[in-house]
C-alpha positions in Angstrom: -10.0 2.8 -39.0 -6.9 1.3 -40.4 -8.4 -1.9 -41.8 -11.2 0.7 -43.8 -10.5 0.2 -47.7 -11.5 3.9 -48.6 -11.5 6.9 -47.1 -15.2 7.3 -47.1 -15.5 4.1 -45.2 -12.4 5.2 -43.0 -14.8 8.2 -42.3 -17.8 6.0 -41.6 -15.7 4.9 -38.4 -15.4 8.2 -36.9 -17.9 8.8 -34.1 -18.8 12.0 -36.1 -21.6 11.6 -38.3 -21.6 15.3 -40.2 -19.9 16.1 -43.1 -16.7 17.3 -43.3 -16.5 21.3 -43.8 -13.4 22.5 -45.5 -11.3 24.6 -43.5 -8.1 27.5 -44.2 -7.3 26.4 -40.8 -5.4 23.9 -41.5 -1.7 23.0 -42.8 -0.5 20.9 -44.5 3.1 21.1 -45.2 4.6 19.5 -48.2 7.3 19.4 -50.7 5.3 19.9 -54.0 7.7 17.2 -55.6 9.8 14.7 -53.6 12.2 12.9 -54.9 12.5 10.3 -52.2 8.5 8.7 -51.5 10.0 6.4 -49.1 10.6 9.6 -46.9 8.1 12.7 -47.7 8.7 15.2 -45.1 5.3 16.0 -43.8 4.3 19.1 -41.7 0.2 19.1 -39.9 -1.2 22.1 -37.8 -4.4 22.7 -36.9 -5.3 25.9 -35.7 -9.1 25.0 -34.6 -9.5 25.8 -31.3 -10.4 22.7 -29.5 -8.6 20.2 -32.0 -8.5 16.7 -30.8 -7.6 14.4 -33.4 -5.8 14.5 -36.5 -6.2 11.8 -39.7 -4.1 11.7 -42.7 -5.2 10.2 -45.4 -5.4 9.3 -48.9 -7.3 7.5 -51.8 -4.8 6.1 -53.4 -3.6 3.4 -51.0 -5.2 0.3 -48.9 -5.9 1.3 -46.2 -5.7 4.9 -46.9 -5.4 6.1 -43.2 -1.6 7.0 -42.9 -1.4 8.4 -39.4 -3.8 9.3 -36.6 -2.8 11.5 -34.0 -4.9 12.3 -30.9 -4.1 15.5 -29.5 -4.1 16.0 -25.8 -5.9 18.8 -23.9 -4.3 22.0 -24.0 -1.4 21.4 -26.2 -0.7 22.6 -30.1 -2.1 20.4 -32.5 1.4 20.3 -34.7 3.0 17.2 -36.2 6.1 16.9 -37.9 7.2 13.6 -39.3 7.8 11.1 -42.4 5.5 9.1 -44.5 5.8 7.1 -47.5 4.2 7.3 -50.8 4.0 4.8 -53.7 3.2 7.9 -56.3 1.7 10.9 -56.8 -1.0 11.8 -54.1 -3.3 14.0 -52.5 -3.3 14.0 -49.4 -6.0 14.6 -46.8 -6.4 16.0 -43.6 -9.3 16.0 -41.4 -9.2 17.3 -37.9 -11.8 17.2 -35.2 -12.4 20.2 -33.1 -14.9 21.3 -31.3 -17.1 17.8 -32.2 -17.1 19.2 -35.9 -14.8 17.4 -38.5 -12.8 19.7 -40.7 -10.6 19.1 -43.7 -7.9 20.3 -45.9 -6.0 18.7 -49.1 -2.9 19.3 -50.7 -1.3 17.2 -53.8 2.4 15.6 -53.6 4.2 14.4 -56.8 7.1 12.1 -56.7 9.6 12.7 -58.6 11.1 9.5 -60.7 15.0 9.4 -62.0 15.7 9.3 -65.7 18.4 9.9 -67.2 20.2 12.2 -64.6 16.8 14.3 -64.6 13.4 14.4 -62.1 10.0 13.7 -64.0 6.8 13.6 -61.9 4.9 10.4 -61.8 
């Protein structure tokens, strides 16, 4: 999954053959700018019964799979933590639940210093 160069072939690995249906289920928590993309503050819930596996992605790096988190059994599919950016992104979740793969996308922009003032990438 990590070595996939897009996040269509990243999706090709999944076990999962059907397509991905889009889901208000899930979060994705997010500063709309960061000024700091070596440490964006991310936030991912899932509130699919029967979530097993969280995948965060996005197009715009190689490889685009940022994180994978397999959920165990019987506890909350939430996950706080920090990834890096080299721009202006959007990002991708897609969840498993249930056998079914779900997804949700939100954009980031980075913010770049000029001049005492924050412009987005």
């Amino acid at each position: 999954m990590f070595e996939a160069n897009s996040t269509a072939e990243a999706l090709k690995n999944l076990p999962e053959k059907d397509a991905l249906e889009p889901s208000n289920r899930l979060l994705i928590g997010v500063p709309e700018i960061s000024a700091d993309p070596d440490r964006v503050a991310i936030h991912l819930r899932s509130e699919l019964p029967g979530t097993d596996m969280m995948l965060l992605m996005t197009a715009n790096t190689v490889p685009p799979v940022l994180a994978q988190f397999n959920i165990l059994v019987g506890t909350e599919a939430d996950i706080q933590t920090q990834i890096k950016l080299k721009g202006t992104t959007t990002l991708q979740l897609v969840v498993r639940a249930g056998g079914k793969l779900y997804t949700a996308q939100k954009e980031v922009k980075i913010a770049v210093p000029l001049d005492n003032k924050l412009l987005t990438e």
